[in-house]
N, CA, C and O of each residue as an XYZ file, in Angstrom:
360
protein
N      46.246     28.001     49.251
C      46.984     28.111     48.011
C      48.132     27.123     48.057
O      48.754     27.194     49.117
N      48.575     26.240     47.219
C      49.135     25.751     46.744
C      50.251     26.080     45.512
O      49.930     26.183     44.328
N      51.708     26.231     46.066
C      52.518     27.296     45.223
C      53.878     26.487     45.361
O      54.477     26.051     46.344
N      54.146     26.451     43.933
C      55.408     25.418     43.357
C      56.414     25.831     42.662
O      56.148     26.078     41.485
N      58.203     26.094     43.220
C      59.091     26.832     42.525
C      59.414     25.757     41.738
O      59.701     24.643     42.177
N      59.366     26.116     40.420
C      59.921     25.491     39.303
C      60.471     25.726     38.411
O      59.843     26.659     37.910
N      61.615     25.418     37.564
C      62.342     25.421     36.563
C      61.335     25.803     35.184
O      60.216     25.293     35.218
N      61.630     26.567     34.121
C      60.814     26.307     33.376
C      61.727     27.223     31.838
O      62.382     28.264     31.889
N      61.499     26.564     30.922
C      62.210     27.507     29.856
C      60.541     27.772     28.600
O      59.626     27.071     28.169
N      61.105     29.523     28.466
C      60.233     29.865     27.437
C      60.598     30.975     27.021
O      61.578     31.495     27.555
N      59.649     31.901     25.548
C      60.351     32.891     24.917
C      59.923     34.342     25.532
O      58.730     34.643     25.509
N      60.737     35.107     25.997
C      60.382     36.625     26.540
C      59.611     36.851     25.329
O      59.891     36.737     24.135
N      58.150     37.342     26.202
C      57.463     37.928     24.917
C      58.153     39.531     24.685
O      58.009     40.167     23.641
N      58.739     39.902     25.604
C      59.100     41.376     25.204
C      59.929     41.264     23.830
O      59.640     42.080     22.955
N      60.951     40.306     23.569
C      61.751     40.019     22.542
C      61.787     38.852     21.856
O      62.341     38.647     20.776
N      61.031     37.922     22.681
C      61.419     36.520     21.556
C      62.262     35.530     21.957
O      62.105     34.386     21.532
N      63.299     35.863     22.859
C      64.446     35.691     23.167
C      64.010     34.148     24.421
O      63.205     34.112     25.351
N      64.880     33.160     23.920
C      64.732     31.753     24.847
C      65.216     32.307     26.016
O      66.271     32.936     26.102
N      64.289     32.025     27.100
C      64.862     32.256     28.167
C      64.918     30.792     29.298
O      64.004     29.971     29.370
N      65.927     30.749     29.930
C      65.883     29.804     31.138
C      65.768     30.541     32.583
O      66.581     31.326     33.070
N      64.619     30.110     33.107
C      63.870     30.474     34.223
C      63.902     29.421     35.646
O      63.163     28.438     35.593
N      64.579     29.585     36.650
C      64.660     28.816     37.974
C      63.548     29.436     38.986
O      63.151     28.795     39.959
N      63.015     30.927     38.625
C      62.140     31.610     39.883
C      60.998     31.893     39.181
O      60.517     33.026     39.213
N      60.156     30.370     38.104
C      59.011     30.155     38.055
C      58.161     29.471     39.072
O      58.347     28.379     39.608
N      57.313     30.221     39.213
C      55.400     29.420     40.424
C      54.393     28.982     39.471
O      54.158     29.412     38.342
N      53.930     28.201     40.025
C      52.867     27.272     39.162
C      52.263     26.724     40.809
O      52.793     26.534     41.904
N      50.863     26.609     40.243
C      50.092     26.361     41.423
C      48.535     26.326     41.740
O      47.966     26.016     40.693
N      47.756     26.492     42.611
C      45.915     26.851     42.350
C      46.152     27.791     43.369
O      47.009     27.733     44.250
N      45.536     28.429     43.219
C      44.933     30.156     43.759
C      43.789     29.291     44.765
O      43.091     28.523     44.103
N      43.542     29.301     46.022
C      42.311     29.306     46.468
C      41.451     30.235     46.130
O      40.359     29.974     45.626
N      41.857     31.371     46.370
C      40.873     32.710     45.737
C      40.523     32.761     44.625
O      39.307     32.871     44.464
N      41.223     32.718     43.646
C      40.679     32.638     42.628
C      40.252     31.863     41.559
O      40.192     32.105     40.353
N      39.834     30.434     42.525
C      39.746     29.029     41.868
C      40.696     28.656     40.414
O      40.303     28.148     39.363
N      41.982     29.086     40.778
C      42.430     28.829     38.993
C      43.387     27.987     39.414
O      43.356     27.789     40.629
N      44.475     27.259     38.642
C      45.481     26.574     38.481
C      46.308     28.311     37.970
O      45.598     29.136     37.395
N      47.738     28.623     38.264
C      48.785     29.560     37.700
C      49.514     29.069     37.595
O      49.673     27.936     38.049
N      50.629     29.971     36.669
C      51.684     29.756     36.308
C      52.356     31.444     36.206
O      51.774     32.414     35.722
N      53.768     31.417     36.831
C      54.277     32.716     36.803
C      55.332     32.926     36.230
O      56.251     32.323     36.786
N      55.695     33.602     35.223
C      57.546     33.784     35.003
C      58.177     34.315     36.545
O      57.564     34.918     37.426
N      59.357     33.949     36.536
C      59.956     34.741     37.629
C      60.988     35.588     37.029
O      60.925     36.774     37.354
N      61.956     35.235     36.198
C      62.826     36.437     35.470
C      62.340     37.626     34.504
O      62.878     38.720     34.335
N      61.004     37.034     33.832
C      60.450     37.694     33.148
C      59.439     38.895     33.690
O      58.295     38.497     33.911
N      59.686     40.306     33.939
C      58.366     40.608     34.912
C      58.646     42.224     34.172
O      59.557     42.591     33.429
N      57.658     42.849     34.629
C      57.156     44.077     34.223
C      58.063     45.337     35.043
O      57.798     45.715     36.184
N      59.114     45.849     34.240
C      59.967     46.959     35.344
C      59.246     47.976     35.758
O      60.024     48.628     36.454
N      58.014     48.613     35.746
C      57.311     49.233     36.383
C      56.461     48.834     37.652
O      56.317     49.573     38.627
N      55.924     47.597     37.522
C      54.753     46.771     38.811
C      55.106     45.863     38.891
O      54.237     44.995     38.965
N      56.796     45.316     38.940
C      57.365     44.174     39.085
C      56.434     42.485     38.793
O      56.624     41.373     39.286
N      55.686     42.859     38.044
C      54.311     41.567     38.117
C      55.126     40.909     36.938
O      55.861     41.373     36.067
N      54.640     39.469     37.309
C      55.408     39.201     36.075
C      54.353     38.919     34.605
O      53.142     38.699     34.640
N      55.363     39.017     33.178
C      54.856     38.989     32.248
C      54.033     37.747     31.609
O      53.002     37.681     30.941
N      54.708     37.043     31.981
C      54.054     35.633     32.001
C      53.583     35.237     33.014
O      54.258     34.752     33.922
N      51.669     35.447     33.051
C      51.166     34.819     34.097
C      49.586     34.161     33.265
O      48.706     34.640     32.549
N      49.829     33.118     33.735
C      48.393     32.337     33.168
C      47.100     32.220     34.187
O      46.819     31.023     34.233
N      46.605     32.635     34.645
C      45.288     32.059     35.725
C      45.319     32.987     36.407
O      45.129     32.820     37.612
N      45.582     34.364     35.863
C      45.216     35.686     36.650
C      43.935     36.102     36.957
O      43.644     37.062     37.670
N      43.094     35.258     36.331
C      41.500     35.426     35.927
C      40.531     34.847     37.023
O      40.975     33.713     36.843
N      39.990     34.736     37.586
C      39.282     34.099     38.449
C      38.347     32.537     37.179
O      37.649     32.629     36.170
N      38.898     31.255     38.031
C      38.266     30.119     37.185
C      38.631     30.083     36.083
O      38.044     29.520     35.159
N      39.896     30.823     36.010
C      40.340     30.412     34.332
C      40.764     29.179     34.054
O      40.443     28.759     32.942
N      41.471     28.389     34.826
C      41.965     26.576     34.726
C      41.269     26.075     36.195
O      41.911     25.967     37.240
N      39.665     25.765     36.033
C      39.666     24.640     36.726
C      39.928     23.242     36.720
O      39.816     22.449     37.655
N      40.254     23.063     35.667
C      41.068     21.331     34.965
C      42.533     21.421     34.844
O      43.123     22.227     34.126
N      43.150     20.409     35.708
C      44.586     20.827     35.966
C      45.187     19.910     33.962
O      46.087     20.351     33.248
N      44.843     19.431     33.842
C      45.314     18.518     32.213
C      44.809     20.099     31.225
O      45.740     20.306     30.447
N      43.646     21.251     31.025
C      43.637     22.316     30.211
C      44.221     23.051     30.500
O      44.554     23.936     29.712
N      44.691     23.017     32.005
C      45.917     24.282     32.593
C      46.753     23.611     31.418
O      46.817     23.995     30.250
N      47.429     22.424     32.055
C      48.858     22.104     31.751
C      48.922     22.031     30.119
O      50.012     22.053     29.547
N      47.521     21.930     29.308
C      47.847     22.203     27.773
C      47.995     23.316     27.391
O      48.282     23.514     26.210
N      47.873     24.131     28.090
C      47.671     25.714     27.505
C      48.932     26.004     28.010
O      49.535     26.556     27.089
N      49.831     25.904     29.233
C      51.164     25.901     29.230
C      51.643     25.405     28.400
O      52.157     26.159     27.574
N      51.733     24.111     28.184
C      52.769     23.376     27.432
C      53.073     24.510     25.988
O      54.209     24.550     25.516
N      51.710     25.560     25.269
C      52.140     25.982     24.485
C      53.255     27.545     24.672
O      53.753     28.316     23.851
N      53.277     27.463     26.040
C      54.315     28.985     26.375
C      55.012     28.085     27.310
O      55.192     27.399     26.304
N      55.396     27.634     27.948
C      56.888     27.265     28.876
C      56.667     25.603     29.083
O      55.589     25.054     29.314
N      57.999     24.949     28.934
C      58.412     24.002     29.094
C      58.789     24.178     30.360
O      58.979     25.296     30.838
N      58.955     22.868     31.134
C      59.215     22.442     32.490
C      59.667     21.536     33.090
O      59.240     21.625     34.241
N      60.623     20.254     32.928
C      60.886     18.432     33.344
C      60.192     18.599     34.536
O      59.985     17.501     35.054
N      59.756     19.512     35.168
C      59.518     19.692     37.031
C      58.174     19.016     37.119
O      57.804     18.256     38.015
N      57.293     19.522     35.731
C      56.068     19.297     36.218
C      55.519     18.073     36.561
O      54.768     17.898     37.521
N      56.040     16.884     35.469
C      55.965     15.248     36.094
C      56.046     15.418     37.929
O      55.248     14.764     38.601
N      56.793     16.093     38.433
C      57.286     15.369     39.808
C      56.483     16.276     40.476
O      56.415     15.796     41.607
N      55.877     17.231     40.463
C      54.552     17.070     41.282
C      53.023     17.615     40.848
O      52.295     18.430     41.414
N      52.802     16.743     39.459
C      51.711     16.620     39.182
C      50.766     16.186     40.338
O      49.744     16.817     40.608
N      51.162     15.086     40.996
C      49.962     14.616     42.042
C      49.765     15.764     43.207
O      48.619     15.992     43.595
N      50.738     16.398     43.698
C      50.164     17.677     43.963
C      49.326     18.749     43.447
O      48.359     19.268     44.006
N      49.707     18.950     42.575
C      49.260     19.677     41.667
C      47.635     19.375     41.608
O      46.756     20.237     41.607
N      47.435     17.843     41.556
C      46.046     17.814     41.442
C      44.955     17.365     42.331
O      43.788     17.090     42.054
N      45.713     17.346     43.688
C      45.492     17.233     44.651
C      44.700     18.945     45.598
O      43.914     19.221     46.504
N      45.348     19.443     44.866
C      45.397     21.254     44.665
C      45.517     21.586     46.616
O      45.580     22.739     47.043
């Protein structure tokens, strides 16, 4: 696994509300062949998981460019330029 702390701003779906996020992961799952992405401020007060997670699915982003479009429409990031080549290096 391959796992990347990154900056990232987007809207709490609980409220709507812009949030700025420093304890976001973005990354590929070996297990579960996907590319993720995690909120870190944003998370569930019962199963601490967080609310924003993309590639919980097994093979949901095997193309790191359909990962990163389907983010781009829930969280912004400047981080991700600087290690895309990781990223697709996986």
């Amino acid at each position: 696994m391959s796992r990347f702390n990154i900056y990232a701003v987007y809207n709490d779906p609980r409220d709507g509300v812009l949030t700025e996020d420093e304890d976001c992961f973005i990354g590929w799952d070996d297990g579960l062949e996907t590319y993720f992405f995690q909120s870190g401020n944003v998370a569930n007060r019962e199963t601490g998981q967080p609310l924003i997670w993309l590639g919980a699915s097994p093979q949901q982003y095997q193309d790191l460019d359909d990962f990163l479009s389907d983010l781009d429409d829930v969280a912004k990031s400047p981080c991700i330029g600087d290690i895309y080549e990781k990223l697709e290096s996986k």
